[in-house]
C-alpha positions in Angstrom: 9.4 46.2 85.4 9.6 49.8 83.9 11.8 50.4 80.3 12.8 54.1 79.9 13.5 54.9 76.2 17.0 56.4 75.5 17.6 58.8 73.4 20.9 57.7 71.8 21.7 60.5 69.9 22.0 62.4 73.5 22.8 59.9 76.3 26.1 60.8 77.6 27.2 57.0 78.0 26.6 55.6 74.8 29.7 53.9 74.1 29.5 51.9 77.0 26.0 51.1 76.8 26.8 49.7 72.9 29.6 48.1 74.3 28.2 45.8 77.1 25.0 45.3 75.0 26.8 43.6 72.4 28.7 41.8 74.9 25.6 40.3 77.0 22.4 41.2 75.0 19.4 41.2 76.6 17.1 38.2 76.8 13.9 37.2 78.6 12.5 34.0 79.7 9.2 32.3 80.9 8.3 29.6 83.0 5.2 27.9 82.7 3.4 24.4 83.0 1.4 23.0 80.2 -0.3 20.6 80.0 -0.1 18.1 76.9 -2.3 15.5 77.5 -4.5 16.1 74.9 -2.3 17.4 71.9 -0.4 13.9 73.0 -3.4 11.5 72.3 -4.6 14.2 69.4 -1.2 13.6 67.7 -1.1 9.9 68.5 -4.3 9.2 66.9 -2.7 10.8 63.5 0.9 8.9 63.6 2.4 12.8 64.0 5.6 12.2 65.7 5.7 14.7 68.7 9.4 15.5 70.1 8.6 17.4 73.4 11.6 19.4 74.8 11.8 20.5 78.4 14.3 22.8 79.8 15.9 22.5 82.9 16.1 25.3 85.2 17.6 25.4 88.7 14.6 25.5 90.4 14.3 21.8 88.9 17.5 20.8 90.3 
């Protein structure tokens, strides 16, 4: 993906690119696997409690 820097002093839209910017910033996301087999025995051995969170995307469904 290409990003083209806008000059906002000059771009002729700029109140509508503020506006819908504010309305629906821009994020970005990763998906990845990891594996935690070892930083789960590693924490295990030193009574660290590990809380391991996993977000469901719709290719899971």
């Amino acid at each position: 993906m290409i990003f083209t820097p806008l000059d906002m002093a000059s771009y002729p839209r700029r109140e509508v690119f503020m506006y819908f910017s504010k309305m629906a910033p821009t994020g970005y996301s990763i998906t990845v696997n990891v594996d935690v087999t070892r930083l789960r025995q590693k924490t295990k051995e030193q009574g660290i409690i590990l809380i391991l969170n996993r977000s469901v995307d719709k290719a899971d469904r």
